[in-house]
N, C-alpha and C positions, 0 to 999 in steps of 0.2 A: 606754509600754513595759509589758508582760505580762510579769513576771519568769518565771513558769514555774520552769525548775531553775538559772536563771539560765548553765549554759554558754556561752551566745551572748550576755552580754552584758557589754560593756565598762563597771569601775564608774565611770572619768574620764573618759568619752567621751560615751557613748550616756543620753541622755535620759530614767530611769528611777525619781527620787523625784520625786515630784509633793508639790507646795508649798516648794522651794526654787529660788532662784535656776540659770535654766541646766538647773533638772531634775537637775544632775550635784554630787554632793557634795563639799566640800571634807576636805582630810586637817587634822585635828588635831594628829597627831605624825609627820612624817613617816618617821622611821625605821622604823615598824611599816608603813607605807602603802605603801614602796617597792615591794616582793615581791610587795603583790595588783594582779592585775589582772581577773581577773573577779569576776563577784556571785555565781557559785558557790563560790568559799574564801572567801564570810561566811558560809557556813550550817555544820552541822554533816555529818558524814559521807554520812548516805544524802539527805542536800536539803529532808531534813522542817521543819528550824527553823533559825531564824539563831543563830550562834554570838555570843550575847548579850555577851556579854565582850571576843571582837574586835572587833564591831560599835562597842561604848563605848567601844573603847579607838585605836579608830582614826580617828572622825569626832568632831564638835562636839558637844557634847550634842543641842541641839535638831534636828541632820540623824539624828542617830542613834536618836533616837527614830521621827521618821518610819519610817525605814529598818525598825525593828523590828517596825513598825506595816503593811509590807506582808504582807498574806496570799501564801502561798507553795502551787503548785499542784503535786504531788507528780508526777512522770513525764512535766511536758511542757514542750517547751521554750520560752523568748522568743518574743513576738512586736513587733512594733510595731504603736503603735494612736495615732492622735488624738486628739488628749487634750480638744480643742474640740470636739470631736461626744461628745454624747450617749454613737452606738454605738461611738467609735473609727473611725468612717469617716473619711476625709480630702476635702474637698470643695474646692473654689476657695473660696466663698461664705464657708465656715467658717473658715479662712485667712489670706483679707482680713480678716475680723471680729477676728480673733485678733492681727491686727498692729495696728488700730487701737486695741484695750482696751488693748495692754500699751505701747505705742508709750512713751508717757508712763514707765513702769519703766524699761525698755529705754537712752532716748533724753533729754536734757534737751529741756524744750520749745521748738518752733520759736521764732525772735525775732518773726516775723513771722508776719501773717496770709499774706502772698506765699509764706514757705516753709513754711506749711500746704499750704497749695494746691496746691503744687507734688510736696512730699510725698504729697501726697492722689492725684493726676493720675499717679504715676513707680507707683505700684502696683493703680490701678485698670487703666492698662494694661498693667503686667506678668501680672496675671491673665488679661488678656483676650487675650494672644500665643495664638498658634495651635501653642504648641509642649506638649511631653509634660507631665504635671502634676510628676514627676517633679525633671526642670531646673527649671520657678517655684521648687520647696518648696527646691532647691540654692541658688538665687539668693537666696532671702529669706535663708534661714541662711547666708550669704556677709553680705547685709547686716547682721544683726544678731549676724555673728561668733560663730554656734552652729556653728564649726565647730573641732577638735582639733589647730588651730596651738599650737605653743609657745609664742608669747606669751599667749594664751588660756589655756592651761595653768595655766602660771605663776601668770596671775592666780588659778586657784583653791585655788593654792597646793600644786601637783604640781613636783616637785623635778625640773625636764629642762633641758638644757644651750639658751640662747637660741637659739643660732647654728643657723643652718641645718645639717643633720647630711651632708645631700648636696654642696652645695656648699662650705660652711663658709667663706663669704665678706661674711654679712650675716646680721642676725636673720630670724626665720622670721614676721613678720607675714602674714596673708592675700595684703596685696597684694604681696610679697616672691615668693609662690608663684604668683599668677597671672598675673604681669607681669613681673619683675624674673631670676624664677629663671632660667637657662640655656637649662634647658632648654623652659621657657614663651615666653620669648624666640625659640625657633626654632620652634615652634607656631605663633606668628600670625605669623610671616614667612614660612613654607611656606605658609601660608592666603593669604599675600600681604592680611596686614593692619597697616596702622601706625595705632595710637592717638596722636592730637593733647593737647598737655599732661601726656606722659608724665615727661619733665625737672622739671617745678614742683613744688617742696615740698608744696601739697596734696594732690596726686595720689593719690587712693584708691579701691577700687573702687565706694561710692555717687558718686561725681564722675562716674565713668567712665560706669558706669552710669544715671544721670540722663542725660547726653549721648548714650547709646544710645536711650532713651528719648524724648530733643526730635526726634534726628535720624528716629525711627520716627512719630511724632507729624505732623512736617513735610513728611513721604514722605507719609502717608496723604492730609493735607489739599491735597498739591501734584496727587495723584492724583483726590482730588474737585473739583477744579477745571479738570480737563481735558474 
């Protein structure tokens, strides 16, 4: 992320200090923290410098220092950028690469060499779908939960009500909104699709998703064999 004047850019959302966890800063005293919501009210009036004082008095020391440590670009706004490329370009190639170095932070390590393997195989060909680059870079941040659920929140210590705010019948996990919600529910049912294994206690979307994954797998190979 390219802070620029920061207008367009969400400070507990969107991915914008680079060398912390998630990208996204945690709040330190939440009472002061409630109020902001963009990186434009850290800076000071005309957007030239960060507002040194709220900056410290809002995040951890050490995120807060980052934070003061971005250069700010006077008159232009946010962009997003890749933080894996070099130019900020976004690539497949770059991507993959960028799942496997951090896999290990991310994720405890597989038990086995089988679900290496498997892990290894569930996203060599999710890159290689023939669909937008767009959906992959969706799918990965689904699986490794870079995405702005309430629970995720929570975890960075953003003060929001668990419970879903639409339905207000269950907490808001990932798989809560892409399966369970209501109105996701009548989504893949007008699609005229039923997911198997949806009842079982493990049921979440890398589950789900690996199983999309065998069954594209087994399509391919059942196709080269004709």
């Amino acid at each position: 992320m390219s802070i620029g004047d920061g207008s367009n850019t969400d400070i507990w959302t969107d991915p914008w200090v680079v060398g912390i966890p998630n990208l996204s800063p945690t709040m330190a005293f939440s009472s002061d923290g409630l109020r902001l919501k963009k990186v434009r009210e850290l800076m000071n009036s005309d957007a030239t410098a960060w507002d040194n004082e709220l900056v410290e008095q809002t995040f951890r020391p050490e995120e807060a220092q980052k934070i003061l440590n971005i250069p700010l670009k006077e008159g232009q706004q946010g962009a997003m950028i890749w933080t894996p490329h070099k130019q900020g370009k976004f690539s497949v190639k770059s991507a993959y690469l960028s799942i496997l170095s951090e896999r290990k932070m991310l994720f405890k390590p597989p038990e086995s060499s089988k679900q290496s393997r498997r892990l290894s195989k569930t996203w060599k060909t999710t890159w290689a779908l023939k669909i937008k680059n767009k959906i992959k870079v969706f799918l990965w941040r689904c699986w490794y939960k870079y995405l702005g659920t309430n629970d995720q929140l929570i975890k960075r210590g953003i003060l929001v009500d668990p419970i879903c705010s639409v339905c207000g019948s269950a907490e808001e996990p990932l798989d809560h909104i892409l399966f369970f919600f209501p109105r996701a529910v009548k989504v893949w049912k007008h699609a005229g699709l039923h997911w198997e294994g949806m009842h079982l206690s493990n049921f979440t979307f890398q589950t789900w998703w690996q199983d999309r994954i065998r069954e594209e797998t087994e399509e391919k190979g059942a196709c080269g064999e004709q």
